[in-house]
C-alpha positions in Angstrom: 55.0 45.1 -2.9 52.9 44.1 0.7 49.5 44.7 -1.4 50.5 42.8 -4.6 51.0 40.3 -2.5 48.3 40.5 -0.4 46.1 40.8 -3.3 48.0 37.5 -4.7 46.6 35.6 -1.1 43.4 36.4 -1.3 42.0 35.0 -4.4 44.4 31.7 -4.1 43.2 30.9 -0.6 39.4 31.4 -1.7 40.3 29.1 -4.3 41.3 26.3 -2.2 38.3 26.4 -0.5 36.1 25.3 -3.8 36.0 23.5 -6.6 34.1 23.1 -9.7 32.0 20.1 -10.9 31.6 18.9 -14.7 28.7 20.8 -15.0 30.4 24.5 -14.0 33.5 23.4 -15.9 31.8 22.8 -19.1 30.5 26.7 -18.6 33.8 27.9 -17.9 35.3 26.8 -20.7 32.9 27.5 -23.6 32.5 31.1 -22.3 36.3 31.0 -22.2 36.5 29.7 -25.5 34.0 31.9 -27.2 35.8 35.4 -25.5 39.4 34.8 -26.5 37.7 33.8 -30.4 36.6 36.8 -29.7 40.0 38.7 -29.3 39.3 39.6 -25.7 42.5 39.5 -23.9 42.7 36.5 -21.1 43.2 38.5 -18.1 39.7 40.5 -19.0 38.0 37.7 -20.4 38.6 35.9 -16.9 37.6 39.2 -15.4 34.2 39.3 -17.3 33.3 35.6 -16.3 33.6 36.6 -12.4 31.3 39.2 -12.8 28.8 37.3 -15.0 28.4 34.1 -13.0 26.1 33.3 -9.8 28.6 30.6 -9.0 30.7 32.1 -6.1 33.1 29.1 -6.4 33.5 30.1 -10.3 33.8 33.8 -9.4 36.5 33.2 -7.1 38.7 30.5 -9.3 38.3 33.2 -12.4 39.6 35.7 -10.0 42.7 33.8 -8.7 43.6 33.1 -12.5 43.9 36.6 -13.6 45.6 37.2 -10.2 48.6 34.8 -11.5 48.4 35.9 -15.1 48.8 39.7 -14.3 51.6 38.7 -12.3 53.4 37.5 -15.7 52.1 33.7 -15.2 51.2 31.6 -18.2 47.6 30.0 -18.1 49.1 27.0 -18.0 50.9 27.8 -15.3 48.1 29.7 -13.5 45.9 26.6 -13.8 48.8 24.1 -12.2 48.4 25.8 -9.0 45.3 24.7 -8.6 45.3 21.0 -9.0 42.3 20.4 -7.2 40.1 22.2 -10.2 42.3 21.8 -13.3 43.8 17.5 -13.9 47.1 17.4 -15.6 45.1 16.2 -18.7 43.8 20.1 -19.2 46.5 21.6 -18.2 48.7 19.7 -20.5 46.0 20.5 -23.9 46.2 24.3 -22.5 49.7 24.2 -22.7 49.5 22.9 -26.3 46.8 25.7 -27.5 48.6 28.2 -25.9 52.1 26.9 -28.1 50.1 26.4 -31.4 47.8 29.5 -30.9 45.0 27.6 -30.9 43.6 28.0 -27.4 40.0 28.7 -28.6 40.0 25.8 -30.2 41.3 23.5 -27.7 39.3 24.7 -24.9 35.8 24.4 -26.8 36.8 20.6 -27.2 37.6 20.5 -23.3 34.3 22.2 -23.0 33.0 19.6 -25.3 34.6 16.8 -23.3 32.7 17.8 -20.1 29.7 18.2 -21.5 30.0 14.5 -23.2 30.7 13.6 -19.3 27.5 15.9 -17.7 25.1 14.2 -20.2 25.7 10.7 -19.4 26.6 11.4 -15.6 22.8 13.2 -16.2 21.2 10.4 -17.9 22.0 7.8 -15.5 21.6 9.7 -12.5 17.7 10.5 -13.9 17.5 6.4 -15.0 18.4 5.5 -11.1 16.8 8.1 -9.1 12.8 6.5 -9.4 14.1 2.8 -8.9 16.2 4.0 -5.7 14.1 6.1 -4.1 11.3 3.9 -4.6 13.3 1.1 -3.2 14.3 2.6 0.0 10.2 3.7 0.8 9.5 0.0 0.1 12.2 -0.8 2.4 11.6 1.3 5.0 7.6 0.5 5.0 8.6 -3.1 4.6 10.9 -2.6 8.3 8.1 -0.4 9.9 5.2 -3.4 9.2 8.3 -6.0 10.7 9.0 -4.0 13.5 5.6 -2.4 14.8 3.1 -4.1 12.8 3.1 -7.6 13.4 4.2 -7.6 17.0 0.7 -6.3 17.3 -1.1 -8.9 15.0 1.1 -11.2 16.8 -0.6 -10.2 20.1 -3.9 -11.2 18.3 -3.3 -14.2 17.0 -1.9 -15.6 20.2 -5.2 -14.3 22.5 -7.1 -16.4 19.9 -5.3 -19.3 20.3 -5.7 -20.2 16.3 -3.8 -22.2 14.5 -1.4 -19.8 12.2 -0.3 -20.4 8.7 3.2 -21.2 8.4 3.7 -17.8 6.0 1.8 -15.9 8.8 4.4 -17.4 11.4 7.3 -17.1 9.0 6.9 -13.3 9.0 6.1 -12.9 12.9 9.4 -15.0 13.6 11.4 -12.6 11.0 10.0 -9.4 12.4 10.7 -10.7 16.0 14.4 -11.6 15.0 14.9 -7.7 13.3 13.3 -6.2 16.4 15.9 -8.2 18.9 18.8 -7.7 16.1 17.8 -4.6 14.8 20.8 -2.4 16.8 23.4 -5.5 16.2 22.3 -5.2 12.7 22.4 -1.4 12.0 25.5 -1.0 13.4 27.4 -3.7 11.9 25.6 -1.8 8.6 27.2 1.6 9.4 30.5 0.1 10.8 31.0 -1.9 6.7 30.4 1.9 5.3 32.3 3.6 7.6 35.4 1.0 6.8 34.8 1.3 3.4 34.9 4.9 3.0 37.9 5.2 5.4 40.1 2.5 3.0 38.1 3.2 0.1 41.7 4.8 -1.6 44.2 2.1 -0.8 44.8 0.5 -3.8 44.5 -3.3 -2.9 40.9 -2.8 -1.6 40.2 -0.4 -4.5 41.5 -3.0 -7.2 39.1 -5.6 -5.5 35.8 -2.8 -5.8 37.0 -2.4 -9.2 37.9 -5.8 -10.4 34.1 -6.7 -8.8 32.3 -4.2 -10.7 33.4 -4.8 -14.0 32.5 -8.6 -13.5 28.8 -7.5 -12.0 25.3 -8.5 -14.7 24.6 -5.7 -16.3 26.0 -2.7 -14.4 29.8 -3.7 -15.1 29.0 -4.1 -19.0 27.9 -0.7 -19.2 31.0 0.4 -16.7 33.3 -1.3 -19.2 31.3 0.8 -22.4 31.3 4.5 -20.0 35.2 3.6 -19.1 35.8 3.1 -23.5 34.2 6.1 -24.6 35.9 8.3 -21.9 39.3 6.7 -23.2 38.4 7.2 -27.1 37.0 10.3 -26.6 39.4 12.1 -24.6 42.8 10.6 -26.5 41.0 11.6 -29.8 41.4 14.9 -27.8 44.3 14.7 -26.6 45.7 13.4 -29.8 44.0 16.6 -32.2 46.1 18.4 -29.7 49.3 17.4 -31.1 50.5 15.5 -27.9 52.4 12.8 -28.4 50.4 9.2 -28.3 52.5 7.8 -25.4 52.5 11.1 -23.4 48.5 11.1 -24.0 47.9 7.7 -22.8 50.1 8.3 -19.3 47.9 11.4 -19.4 44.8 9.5 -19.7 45.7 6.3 -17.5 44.6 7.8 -13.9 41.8 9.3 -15.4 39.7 6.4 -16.5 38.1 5.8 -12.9 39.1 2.3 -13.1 42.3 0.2 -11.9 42.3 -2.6 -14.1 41.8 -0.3 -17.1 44.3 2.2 -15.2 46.9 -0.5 -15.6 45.6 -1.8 -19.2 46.4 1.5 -20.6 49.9 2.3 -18.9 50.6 -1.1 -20.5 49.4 0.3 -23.8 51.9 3.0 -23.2 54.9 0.3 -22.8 53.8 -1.3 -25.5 54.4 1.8 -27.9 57.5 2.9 -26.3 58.7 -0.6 -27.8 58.0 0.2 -31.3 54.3 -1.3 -31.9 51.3 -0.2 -32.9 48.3 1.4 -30.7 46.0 -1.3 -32.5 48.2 -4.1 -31.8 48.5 -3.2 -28.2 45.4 -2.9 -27.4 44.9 -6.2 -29.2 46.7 -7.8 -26.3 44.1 -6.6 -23.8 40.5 -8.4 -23.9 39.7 -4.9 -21.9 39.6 -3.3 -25.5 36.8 -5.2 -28.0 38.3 -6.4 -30.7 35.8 -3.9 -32.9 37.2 -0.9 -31.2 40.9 -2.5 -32.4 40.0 -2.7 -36.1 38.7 0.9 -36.1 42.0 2.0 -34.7 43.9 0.0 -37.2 41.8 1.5 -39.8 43.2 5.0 -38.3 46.5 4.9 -38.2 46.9 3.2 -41.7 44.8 6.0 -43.2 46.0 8.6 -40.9 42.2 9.4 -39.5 43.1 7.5 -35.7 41.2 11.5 -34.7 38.4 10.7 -36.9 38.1 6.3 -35.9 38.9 7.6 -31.9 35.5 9.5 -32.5 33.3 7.1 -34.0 34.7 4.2 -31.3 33.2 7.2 -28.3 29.9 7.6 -30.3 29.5 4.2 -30.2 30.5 3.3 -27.1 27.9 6.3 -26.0 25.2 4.9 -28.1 25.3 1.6 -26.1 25.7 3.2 -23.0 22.1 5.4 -23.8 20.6 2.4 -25.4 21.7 0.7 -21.6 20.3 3.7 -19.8 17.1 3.3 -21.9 16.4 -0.4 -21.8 17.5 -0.1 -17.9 14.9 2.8 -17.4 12.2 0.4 -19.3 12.6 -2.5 -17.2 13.7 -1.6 -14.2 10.1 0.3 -13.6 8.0 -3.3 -14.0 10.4 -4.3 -11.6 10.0 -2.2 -9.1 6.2 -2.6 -9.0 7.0 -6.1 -8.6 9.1 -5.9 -5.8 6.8 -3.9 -4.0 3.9 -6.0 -4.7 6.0 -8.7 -3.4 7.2 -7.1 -0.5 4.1 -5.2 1.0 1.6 -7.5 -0.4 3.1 -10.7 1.0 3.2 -9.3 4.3 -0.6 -7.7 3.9 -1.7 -11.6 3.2 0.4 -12.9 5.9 -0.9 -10.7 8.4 -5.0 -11.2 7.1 -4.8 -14.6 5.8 -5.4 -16.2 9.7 -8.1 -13.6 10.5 -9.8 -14.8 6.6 -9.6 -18.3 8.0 -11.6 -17.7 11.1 -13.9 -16.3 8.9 -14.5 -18.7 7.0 -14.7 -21.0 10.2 -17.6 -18.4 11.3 
């Protein structure tokens, strides 16, 4: 009884000590998916991912879930204890496969849902990463030229005596302003981070973040399109599964990533407790475009809402790549600019008195 116990500790604690990202969840569930098709029992087919993955945080989660099930757990239940890995929203369409017999099929479109969630995530990160990393070395050679550059162009231009442009002496007062509040500067910088991240999860200041997002040019109208196809998609999920609408859209409410859509959908959810119609509640909400409405009307009077859920996430994913693209177009031109801007102006600023002389030469 000791060792089946301590056999029990073992793989939970390693488990709370990692936890799996889209990416690795995706993996898990397809090979899941595709073994028990396969009429492999769950305990081994847990047991065959652990030996077959490189991922020592997936080895060791597979290996606490065939701990629970040999001890007579459900995988439902198995999964619940670790809360950190598994949302209630999987747990939940794992408990309806495992009811209906149709937990192949259920966690393919889990495996399906990450991998909707990867691609995007993937897409944007890849759209963002030139723009920002070229941003901060155009920043940072912008504050190196402030700091250390002109103080010594500064000398120069003194020891002459010349008259300086007023861009040349525009620059030398702003670089001689960061180098006295440089310090004050920084850590008044790191001080707003550190404030943020430490109240980032209270809800009043996390309601603000949001509420200003969704509002921002550009970025919040493609927030607003990622937050609606993560919605349709996942109740068109949740929905196949046979799970009540209302208990789907409490399911889906602290998922969406966003408080003012967080609320919008519980208030869907009161809305059908009532006796109306998902269409017409969403109808009461500018959050949900009055497209994505008619589509869902279209569903439940033909009895497709699956089929019109589906469409509404392509779509919604469709604008969000044709964003990504357009963004990945423009912001490169943009960038150059900046830089030109940037290093050039303060090149010209810092030559244009020394041309001058020439010129008097």
């Amino acid at each position: 009884m000791k060792k089946s116990h301590f056999a029990f500790f073992i793989p939970h604690f390693f488990s709370r000590q990692h936890t799996l990202n889209a990416a690795t969840l995706r993996l898990f569930f397809q090979q899941l998916a595709t073994l028990i098709h396969a009429n492999l029992p769950l305990r081994d087919a847990l047991h065959l991912i652990s030996l077959n993955t490189d991922q020592r945080s997936l080895t060791h989660i597979s290996l606490a879930l065939k701990t629970h099930i040999t001890a007579g757990n459900s995988f439902t239940a198995s999964l619940r204890q670790f809360p950190h890995v598994f949302d209630r929203m999987t747990c939940q369409l794992i408990e309806a496969g495992e009811k209906t017999g149709t937990l192949d099929i259920l966690l393919r479109r889990i495996a399906m849902h990450h991998e909707a969630r990867t691609r995007q995530k993937k897409r944007l990160i890849q759209a963002l990463f030139y723009p920002t990393i070229t941003l901060i070395i155009a920043t940072s050679i912008t504050l190196i030229m402030l700091i250390f550059i002109t103080p010594r162009f500064a000398e120069l231009f003194l020891a002459m005596h010349a008259e300086l442009p007023a861009f040349t002496r525009f620059i030398i007062a702003a670089g001689a302003s960061l180098r006295q509040y440089f310090l004050i500067a920084s850590l008044s910088i790191l001080l707003l981070i550190a404030l943020l991240l430490r109240f980032r999860h209270t809800k009043r200041l996390r309601a603000l973040l949001d509420n200003f997002y969704l509002h921002c040019p550009i970025y919040g109208s493609m927030l607003r399109h990622i937050i609606l196809a993560r919605f349709t998609r996942t109740l068109a999920t949740v929905f196949a599964a046979g799970i009540p609408l209302t208990e789907a859209l409490a399911l889906l409410a602290p998922t969406c990533g966003n408080l003012r859509y967080t609320a919008a959908i519980y208030t869907l959810q009161h809305h059908l407790n009532i006796g109306r119609q998902l269409h017409q509640a969403m109808q009461q909400n500018p959050l949900f475009p009055a497209f994505m409405c008619h589509m869902v009307q279209a569903g439940e009077a033909s009895g497709t809402l699956e089929t019109m859920l589906i469409t509404c996430a392509e779509n919604e994913e469709l604008t969000v790549d044709h964003f990504i693209s357009l963004m990945s177009q423009l912001l490169e031109p943009l960038i150059m600019l900046i830089l030109g801007v940037l290093i050039g102006g303060l090149v010209i600023a810092m030559y244009l008195p020394i041309f001058r002389l020439g010129n008097v030469v």
